[in-house]
C-alpha positions as protocol buffer text, in pm:
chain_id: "A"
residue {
  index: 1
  type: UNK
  ca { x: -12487 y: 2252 z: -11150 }
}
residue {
  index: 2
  type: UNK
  ca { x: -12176 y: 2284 z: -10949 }
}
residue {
  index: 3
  type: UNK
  ca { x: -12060 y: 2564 z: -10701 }
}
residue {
  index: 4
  type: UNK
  ca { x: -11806 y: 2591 z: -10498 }
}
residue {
  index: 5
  type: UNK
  ca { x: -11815 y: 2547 z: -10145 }
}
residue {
  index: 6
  type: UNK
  ca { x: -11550 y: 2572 z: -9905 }
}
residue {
  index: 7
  type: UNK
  ca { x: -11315 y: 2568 z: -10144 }
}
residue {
  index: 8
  type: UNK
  ca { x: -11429 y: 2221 z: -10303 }
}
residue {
  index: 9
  type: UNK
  ca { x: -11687 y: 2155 z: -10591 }
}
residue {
  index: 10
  type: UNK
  ca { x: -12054 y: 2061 z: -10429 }
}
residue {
  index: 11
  type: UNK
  ca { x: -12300 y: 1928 z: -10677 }
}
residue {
  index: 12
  type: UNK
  ca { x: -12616 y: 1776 z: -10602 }
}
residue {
  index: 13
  type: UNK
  ca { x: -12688 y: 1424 z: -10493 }
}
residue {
  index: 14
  type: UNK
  ca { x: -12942 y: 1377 z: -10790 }
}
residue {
  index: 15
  type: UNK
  ca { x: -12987 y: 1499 z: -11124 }
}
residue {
  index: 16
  type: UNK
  ca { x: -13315 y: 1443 z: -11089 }
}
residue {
  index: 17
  type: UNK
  ca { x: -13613 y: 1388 z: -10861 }
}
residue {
  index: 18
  type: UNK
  ca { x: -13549 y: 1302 z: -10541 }
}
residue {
  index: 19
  type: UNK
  ca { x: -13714 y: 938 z: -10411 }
}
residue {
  index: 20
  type: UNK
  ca { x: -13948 y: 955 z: -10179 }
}
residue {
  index: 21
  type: UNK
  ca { x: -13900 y: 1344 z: -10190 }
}
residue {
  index: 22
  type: UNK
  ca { x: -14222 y: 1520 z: -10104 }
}
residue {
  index: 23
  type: UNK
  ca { x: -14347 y: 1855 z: -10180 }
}
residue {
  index: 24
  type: UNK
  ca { x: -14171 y: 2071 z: -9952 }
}
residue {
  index: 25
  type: UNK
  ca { x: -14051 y: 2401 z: -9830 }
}
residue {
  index: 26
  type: UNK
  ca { x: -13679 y: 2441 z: -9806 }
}
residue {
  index: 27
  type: UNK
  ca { x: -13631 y: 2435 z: -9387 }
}
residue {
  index: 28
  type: UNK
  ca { x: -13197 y: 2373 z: -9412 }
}
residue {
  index: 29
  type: UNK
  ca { x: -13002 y: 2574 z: -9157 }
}
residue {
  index: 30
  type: UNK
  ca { x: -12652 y: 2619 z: -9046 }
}
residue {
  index: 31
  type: UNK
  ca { x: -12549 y: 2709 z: -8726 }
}
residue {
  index: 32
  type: UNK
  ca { x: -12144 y: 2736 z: -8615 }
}
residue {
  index: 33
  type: UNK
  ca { x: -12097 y: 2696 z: -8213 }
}
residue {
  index: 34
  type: UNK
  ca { x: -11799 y: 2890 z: -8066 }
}
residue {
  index: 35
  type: UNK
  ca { x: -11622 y: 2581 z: -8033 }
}
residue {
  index: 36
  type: UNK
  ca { x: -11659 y: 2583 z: -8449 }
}
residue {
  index: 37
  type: UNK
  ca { x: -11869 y: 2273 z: -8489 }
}
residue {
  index: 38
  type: UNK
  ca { x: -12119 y: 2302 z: -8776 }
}
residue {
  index: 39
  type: UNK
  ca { x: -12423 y: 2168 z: -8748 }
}
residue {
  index: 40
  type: UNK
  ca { x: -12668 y: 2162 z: -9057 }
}
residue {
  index: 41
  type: UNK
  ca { x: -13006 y: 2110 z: -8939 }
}
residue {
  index: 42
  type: UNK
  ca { x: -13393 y: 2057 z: -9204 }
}
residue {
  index: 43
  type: UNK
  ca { x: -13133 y: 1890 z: -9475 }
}
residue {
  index: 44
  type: UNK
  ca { x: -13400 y: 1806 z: -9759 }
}
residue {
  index: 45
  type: UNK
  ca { x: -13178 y: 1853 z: -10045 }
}
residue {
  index: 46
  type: UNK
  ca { x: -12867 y: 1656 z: -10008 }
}
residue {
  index: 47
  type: UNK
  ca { x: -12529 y: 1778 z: -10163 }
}
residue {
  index: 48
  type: UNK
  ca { x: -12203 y: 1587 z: -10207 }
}
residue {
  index: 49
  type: UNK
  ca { x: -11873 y: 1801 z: -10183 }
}
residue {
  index: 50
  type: UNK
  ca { x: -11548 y: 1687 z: -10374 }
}
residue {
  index: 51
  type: UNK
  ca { x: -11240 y: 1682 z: -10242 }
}
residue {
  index: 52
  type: UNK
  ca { x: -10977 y: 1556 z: -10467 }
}
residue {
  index: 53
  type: UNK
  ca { x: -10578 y: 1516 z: -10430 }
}
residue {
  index: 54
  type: UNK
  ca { x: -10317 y: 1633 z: -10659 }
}
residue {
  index: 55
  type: UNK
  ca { x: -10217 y: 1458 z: -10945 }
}
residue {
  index: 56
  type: UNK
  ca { x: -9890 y: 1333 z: -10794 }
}
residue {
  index: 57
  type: UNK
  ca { x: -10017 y: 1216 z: -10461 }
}
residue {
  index: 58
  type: UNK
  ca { x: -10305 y: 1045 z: -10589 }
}
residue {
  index: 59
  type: UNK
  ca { x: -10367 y: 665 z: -10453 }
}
residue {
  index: 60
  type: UNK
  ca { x: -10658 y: 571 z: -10652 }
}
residue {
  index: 61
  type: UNK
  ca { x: -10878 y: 538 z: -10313 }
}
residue {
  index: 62
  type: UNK
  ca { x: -11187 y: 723 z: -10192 }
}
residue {
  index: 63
  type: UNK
  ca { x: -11372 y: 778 z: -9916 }
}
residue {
  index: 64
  type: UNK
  ca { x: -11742 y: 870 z: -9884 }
}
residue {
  index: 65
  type: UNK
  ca { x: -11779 y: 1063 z: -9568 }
}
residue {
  index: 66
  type: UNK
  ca { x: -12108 y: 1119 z: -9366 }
}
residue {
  index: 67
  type: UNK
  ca { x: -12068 y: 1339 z: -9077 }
}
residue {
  index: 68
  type: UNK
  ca { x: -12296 y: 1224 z: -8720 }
}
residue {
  index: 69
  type: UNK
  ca { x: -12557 y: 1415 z: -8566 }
}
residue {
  index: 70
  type: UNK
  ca { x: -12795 y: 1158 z: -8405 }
}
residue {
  index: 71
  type: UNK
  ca { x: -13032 y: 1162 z: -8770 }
}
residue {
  index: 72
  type: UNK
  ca { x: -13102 y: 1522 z: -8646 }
}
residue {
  index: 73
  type: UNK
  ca { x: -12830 y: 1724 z: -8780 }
}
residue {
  index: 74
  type: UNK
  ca { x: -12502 y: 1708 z: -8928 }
}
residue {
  index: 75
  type: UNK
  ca { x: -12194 y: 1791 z: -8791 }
}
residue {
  index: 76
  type: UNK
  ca { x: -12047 y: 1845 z: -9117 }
}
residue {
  index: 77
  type: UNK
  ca { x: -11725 y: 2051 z: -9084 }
}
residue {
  index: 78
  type: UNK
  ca { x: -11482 y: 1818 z: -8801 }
}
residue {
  index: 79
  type: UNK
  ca { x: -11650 y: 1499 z: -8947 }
}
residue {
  index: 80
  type: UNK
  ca { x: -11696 y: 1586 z: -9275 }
}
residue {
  index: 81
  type: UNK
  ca { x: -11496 y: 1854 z: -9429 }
}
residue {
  index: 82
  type: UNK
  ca { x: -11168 y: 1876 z: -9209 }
}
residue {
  index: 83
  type: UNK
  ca { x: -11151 y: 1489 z: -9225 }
}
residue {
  index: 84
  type: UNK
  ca { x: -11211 y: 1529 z: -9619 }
}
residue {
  index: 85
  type: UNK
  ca { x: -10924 y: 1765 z: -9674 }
}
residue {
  index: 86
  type: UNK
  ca { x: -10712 y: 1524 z: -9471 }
}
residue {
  index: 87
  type: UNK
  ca { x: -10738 y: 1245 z: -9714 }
}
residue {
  index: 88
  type: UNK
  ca { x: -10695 y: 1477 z: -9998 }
}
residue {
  index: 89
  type: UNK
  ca { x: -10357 y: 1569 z: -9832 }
}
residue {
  index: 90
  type: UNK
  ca { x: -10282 y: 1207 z: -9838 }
}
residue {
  index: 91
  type: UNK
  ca { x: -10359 y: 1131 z: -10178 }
}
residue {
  index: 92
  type: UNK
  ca { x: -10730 y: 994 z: -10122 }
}
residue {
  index: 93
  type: UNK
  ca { x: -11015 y: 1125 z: -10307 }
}
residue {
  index: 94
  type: UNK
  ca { x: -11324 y: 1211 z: -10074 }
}
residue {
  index: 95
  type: UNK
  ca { x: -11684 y: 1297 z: -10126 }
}
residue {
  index: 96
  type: UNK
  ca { x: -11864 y: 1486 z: -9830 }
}
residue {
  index: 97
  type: UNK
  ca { x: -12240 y: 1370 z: -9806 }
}
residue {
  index: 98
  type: UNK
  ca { x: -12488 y: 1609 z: -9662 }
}
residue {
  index: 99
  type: UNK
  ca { x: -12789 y: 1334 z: -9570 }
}
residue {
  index: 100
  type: UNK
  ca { x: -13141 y: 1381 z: -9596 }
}
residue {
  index: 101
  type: UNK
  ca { x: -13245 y: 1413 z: -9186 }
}
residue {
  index: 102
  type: UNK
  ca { x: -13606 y: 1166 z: -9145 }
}
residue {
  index: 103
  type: UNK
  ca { x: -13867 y: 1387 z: -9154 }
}
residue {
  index: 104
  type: UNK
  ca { x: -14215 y: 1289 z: -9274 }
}
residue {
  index: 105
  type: UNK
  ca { x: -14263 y: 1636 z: -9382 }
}
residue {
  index: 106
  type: UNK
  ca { x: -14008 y: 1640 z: -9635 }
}
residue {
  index: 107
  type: UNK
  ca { x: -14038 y: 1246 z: -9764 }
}
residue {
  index: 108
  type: UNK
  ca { x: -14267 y: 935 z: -9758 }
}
residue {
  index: 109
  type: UNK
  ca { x: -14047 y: 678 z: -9602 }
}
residue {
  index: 110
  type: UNK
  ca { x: -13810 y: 873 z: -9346 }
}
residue {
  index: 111
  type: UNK
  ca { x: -13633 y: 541 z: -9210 }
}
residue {
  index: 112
  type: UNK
  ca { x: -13543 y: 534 z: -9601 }
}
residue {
  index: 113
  type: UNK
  ca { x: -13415 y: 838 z: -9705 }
}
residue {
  index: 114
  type: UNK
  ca { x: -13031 y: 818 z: -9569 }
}
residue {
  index: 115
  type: UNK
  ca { x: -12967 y: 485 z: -9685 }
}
residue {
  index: 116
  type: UNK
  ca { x: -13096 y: 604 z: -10031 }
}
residue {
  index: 117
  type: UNK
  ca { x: -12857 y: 895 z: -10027 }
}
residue {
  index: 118
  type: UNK
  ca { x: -12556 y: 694 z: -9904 }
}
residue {
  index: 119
  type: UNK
  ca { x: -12649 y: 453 z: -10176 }
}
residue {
  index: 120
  type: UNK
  ca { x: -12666 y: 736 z: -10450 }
}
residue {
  index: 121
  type: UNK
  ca { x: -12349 y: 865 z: -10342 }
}
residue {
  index: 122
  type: UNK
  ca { x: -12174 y: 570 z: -10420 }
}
residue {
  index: 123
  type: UNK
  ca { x: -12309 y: 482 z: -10747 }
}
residue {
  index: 124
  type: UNK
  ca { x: -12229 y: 832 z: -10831 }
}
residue {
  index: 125
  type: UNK
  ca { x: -11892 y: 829 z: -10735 }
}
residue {
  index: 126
  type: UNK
  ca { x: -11853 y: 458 z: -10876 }
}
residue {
  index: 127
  type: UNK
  ca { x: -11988 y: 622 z: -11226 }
}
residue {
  index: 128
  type: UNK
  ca { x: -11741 y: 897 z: -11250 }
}
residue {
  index: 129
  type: UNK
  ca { x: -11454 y: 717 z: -11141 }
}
residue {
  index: 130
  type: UNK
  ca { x: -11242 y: 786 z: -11434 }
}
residue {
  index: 131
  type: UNK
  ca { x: -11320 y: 1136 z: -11434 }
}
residue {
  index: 132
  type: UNK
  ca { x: -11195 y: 1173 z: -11096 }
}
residue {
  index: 133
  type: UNK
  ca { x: -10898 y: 993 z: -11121 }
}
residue {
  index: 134
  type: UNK
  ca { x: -10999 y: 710 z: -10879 }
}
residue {
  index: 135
  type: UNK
  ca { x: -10984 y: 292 z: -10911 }
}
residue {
  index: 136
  type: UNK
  ca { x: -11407 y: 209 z: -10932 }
}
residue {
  index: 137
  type: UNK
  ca { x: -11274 y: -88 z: -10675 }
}
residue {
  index: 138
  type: UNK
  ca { x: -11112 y: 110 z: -10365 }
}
residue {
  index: 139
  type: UNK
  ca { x: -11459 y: 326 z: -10268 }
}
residue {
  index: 140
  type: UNK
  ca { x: -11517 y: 319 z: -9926 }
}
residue {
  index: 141
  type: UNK
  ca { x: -11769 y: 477 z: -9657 }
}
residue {
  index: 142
  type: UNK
  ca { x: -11713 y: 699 z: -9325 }
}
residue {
  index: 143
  type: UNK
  ca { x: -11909 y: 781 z: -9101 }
}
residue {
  index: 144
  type: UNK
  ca { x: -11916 y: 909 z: -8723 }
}
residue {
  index: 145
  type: UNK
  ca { x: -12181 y: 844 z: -8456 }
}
residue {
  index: 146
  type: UNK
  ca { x: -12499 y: 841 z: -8635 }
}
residue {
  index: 147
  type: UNK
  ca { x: -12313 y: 878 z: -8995 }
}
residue {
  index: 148
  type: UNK
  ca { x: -12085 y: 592 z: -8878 }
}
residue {
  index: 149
  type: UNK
  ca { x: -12449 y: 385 z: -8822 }
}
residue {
  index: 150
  type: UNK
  ca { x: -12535 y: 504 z: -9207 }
}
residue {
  index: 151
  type: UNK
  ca { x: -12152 y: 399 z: -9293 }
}
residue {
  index: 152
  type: UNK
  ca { x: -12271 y: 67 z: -9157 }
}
residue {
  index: 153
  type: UNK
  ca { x: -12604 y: 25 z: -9279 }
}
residue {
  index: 154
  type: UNK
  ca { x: -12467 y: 100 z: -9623 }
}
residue {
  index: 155
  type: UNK
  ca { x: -12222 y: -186 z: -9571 }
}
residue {
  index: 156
  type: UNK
  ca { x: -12476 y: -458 z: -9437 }
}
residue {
  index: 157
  type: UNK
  ca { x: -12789 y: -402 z: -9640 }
}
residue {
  index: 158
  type: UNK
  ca { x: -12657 y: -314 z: -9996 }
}
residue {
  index: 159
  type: UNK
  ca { x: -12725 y: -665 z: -10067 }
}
residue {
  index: 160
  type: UNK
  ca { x: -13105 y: -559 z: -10073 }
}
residue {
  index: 161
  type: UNK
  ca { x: -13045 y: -329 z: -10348 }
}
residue {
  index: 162
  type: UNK
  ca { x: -13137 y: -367 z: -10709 }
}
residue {
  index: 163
  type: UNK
  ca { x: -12754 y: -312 z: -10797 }
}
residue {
  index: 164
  type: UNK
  ca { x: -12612 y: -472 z: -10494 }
}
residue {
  index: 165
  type: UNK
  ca { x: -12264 y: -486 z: -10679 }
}
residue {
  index: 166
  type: UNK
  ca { x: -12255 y: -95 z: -10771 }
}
residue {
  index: 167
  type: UNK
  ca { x: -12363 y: -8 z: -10390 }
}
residue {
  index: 168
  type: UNK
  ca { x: -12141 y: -239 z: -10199 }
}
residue {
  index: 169
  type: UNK
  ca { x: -11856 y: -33 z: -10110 }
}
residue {
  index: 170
  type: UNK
  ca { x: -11508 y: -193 z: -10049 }
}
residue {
  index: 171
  type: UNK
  ca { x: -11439 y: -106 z: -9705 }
}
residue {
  index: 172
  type: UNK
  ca { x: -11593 y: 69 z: -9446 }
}
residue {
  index: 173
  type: UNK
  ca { x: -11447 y: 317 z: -9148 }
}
residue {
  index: 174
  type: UNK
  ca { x: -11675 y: 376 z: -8851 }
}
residue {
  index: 175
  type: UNK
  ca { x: -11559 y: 624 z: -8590 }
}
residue {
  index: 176
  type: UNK
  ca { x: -11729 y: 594 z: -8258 }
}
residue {
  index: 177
  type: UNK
  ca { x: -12044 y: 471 z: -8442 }
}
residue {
  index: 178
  type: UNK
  ca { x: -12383 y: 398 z: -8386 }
}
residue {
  index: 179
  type: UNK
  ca { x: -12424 y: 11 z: -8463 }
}
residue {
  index: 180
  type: UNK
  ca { x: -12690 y: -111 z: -8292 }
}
residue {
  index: 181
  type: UNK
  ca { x: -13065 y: -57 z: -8265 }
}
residue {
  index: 182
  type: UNK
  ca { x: -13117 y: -299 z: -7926 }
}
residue {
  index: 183
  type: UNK
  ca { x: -13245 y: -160 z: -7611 }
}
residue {
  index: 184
  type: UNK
  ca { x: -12897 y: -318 z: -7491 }
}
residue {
  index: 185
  type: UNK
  ca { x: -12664 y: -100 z: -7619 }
}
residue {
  index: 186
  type: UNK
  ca { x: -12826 y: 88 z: -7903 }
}
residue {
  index: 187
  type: UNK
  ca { x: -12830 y: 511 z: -7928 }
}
residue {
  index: 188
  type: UNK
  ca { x: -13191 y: 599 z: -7851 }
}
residue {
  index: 189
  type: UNK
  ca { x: -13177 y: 941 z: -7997 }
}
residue {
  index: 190
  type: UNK
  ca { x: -13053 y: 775 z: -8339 }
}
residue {
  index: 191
  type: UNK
  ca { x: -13281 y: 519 z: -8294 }
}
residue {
  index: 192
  type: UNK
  ca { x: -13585 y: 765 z: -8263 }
}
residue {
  index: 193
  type: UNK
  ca { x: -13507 y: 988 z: -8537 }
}
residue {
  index: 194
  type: UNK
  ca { x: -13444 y: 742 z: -8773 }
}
residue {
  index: 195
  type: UNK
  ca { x: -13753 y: 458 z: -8712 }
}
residue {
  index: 196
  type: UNK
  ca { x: -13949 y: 630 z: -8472 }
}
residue {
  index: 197
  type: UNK
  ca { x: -14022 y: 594 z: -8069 }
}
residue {
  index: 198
  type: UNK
  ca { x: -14242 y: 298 z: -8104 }
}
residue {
  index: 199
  type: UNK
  ca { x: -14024 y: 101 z: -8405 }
}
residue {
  index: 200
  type: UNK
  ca { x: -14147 y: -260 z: -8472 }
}
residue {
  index: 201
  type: UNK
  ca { x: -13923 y: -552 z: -8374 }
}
residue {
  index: 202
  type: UNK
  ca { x: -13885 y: -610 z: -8720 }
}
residue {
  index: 203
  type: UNK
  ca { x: -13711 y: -262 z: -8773 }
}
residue {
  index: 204
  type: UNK
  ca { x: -13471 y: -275 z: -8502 }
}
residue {
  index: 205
  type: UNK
  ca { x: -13338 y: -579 z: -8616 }
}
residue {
  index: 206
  type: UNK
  ca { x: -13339 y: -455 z: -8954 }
}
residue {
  index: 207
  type: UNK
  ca { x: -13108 y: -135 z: -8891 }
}
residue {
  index: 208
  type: UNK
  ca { x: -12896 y: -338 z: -8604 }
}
residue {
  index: 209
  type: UNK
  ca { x: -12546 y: -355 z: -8842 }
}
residue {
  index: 210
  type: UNK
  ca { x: -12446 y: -643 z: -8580 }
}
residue {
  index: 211
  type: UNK
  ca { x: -12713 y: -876 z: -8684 }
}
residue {
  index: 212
  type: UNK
  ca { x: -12690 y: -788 z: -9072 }
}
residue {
  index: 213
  type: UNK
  ca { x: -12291 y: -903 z: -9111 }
}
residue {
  index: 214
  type: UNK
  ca { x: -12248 y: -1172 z: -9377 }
}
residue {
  index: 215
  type: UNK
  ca { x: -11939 y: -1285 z: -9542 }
}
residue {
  index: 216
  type: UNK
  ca { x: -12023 y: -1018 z: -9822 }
}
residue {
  index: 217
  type: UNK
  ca { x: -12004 y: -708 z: -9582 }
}
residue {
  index: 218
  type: UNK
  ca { x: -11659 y: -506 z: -9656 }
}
residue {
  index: 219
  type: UNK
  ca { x: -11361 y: -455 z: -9406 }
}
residue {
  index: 220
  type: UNK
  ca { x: -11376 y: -217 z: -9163 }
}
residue {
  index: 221
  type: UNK
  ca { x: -11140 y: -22 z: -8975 }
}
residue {
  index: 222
  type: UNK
  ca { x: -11302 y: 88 z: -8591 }
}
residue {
  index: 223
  type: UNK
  ca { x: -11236 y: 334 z: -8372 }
}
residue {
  index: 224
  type: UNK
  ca { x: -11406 y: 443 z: -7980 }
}
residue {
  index: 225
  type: UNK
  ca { x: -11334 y: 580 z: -7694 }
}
residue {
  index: 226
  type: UNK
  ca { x: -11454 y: 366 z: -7334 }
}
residue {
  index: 227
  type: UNK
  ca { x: -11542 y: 630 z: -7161 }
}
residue {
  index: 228
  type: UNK
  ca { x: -11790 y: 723 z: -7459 }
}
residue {
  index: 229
  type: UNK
  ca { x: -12123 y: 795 z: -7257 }
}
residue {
  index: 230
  type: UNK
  ca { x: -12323 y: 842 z: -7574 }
}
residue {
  index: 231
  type: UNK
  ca { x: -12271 y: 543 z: -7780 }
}
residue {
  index: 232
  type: UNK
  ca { x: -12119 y: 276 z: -7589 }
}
residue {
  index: 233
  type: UNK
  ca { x: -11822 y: 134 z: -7707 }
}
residue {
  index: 234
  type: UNK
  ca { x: -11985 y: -228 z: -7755 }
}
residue {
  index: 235
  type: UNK
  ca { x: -12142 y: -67 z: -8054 }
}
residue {
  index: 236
  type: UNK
  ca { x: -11777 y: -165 z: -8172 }
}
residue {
  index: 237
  type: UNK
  ca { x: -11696 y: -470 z: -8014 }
}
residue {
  index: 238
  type: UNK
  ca { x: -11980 y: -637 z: -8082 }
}
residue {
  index: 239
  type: UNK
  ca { x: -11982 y: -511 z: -8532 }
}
residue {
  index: 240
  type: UNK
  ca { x: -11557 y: -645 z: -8508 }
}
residue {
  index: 241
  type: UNK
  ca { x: -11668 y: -1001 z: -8324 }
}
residue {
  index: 242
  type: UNK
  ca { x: -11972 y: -1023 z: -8616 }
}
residue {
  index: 243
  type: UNK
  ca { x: -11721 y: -964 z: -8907 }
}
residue {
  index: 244
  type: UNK
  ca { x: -11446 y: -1193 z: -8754 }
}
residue {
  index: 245
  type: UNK
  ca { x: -11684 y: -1451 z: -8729 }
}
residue {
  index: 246
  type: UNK
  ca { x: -11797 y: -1404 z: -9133 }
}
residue {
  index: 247
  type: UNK
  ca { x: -11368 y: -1430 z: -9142 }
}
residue {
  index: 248
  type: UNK
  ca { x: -11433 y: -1064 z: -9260 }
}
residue {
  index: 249
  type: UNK
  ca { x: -11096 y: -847 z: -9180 }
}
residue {
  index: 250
  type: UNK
  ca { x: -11118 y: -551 z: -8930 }
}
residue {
  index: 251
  type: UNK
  ca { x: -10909 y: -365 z: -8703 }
}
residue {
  index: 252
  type: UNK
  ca { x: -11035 y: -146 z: -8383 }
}
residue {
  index: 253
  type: UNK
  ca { x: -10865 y: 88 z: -8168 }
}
residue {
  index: 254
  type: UNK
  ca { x: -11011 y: 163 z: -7851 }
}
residue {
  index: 255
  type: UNK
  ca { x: -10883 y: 409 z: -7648 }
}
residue {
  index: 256
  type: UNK
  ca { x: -10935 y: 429 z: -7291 }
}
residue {
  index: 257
  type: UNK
  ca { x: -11058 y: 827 z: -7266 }
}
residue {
  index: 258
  type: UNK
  ca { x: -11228 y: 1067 z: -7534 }
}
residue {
  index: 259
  type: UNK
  ca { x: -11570 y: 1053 z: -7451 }
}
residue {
  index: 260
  type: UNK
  ca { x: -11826 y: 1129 z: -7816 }
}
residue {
  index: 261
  type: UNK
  ca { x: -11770 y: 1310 z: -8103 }
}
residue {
  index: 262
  type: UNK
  ca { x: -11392 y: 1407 z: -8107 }
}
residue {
  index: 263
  type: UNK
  ca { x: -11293 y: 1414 z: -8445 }
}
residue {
  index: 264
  type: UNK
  ca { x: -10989 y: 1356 z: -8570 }
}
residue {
  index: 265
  type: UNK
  ca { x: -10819 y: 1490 z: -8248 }
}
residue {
  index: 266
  type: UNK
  ca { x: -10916 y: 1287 z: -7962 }
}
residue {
  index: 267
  type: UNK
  ca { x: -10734 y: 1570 z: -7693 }
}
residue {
  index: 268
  type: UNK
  ca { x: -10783 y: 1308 z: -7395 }
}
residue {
  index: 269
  type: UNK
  ca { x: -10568 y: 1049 z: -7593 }
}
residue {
  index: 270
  type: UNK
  ca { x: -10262 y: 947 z: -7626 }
}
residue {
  index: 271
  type: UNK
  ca { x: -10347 y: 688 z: -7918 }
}
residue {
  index: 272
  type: UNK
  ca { x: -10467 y: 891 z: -8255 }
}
residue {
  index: 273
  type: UNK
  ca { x: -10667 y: 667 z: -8479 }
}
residue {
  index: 274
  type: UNK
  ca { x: -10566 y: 856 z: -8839 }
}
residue {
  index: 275
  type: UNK
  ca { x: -10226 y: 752 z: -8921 }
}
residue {
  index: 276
  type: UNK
  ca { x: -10317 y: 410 z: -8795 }
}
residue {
  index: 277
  type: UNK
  ca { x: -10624 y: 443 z: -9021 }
}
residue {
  index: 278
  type: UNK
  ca { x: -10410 y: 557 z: -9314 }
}
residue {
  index: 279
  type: UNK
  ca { x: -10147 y: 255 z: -9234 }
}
residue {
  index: 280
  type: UNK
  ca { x: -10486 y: 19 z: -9249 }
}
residue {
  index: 281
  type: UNK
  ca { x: -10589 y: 161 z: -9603 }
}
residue {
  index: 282
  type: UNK
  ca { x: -10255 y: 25 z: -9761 }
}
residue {
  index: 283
  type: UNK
  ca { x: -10242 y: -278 z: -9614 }
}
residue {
  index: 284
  type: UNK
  ca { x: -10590 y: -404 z: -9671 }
}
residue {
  index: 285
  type: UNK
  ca { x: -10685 y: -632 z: -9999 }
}
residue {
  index: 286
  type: UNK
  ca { x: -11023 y: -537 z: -10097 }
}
């Protein structure tokens, strides 16, 4: 059943039972800072807010959106629902996921249980595409940080998927994301939460984006600061050189100061990534 949240509709991810879903108590909390960030911490029971245009400004594109939070919370309101009521404002439909967080309290397979959400999120929007006014071929994923690594992850492994075509989505944006899983250059934190402190060499391959590009994986559109201290900006260089070398299309902008986790407003710039993101959207063939 729907209610409304924030002004938008917010259903649940599944009709039904949840995969991998164990027997659990309800643990989800919400916490606003004074600076107004959101965080949303125990998520077992993910949600997916709606965010549609008007009529008249309506492109036909969406955009899935899952905030970042290191796979320990998320910071849902400046990378989830302020960035979803800017696409509505530009025409673009967009779907606000609040992700399972790996916990093996809450399911059997933690390292699983974001990619199956992200996955679900775009079958369901891919299945009610008429009834929300949106072309079933422009769907595309956000994410930031840790979301942007689920963005990613989405984008790379879909082709494991029993419905690898209703899955894929058509273009990716990744803002200051988590890409890789390496000792090199990989988040730890993210790393950690999502496969554990000891993860096999298998698994850090596995859920390193950079080593899972094909020719299949979607466009994406990149954005980081250099001066990002938390997730190096080589997270981005290194997903772009992977997709131009699969002659997949992207576009980065790096700016030189921001640090992690600014949002749409990146205060310390002079270079704002959103209207070149928005100039990206219409120019790319999908």
């Amino acid at each position: 059943m729907a209610y409304m949240a924030n002004g938008q509709n917010t259903i649940p991810l599944y009709n039904g039972p949840i995969p991998g879903a164990l027997a659990s108590t309800n643990k989800e909390k919400s916490d606003t800072a004074a600076d107004g960030i959101v965080r949303i911490s125990g998520i077992s029971f993910p949600t997916m807010s709606i965010y549609l245009p008007e009529k008249s400004k309506a492109t036909g594109t969406a955009v899935i959106i899952f905030p970042g939070g290191g796979y320990r919370i998320n910071a849902i309101k400046h990378e989830g629902w302020d960035v979803a009521a800017f696409f509505a404002e530009n025409g673009i439909a967009a779907f606000v996921v609040k992700y399972r967080l790996p916990d093996s309290a809450t399911m059997t397979d933690p390292a699983a249980g974001p990619l199956q959400d992200a996955q679900q999120a775009i079958n369901l929007v891919r299945e009610n595409a008429k009834a929300y006014g949106i072309n079933p071929n422009r769907i595309g994923v956000m994410g930031f940080s840790a979301g942007g690594h689920l963005a990613a992850t989405v984008s790379t492994l879909f082709q494991y998927s029993k419905k690898p075509k209703v899955v894929r989505p058509d273009f990716s944006i990744l803002i200051y994301p988590v890409i890789s899983f390496t000792d090199s250059i990989g988040h730890t934190g993210s790393r950690e939460n999502l496969i554990g402190k000891k993860p096999t060499e298998e698994n850090k391959v596995r859920f390193s984006n950079e080593l899972q590009v094909t020719e299949k994986t979607p466009p994406a559109f990149l954005a980081h600061a250099k001066d990002d201290k938390v997730v190096p900006f080589s997270n981005s260089v290194v997903y772009a050189d992977a997709l131009q070398k699969n002659k997949v299309p992207v576009e980065v902008v790096l700016m030189e100061k921001g640090g992690h986790g600014f949002g749409m407003n990146n205060k310390q710039s002079d270079v704002q990534w959103p209207p070149k993101l928005l100039a990206w959207m219409k120019s790319i063939k999908m």
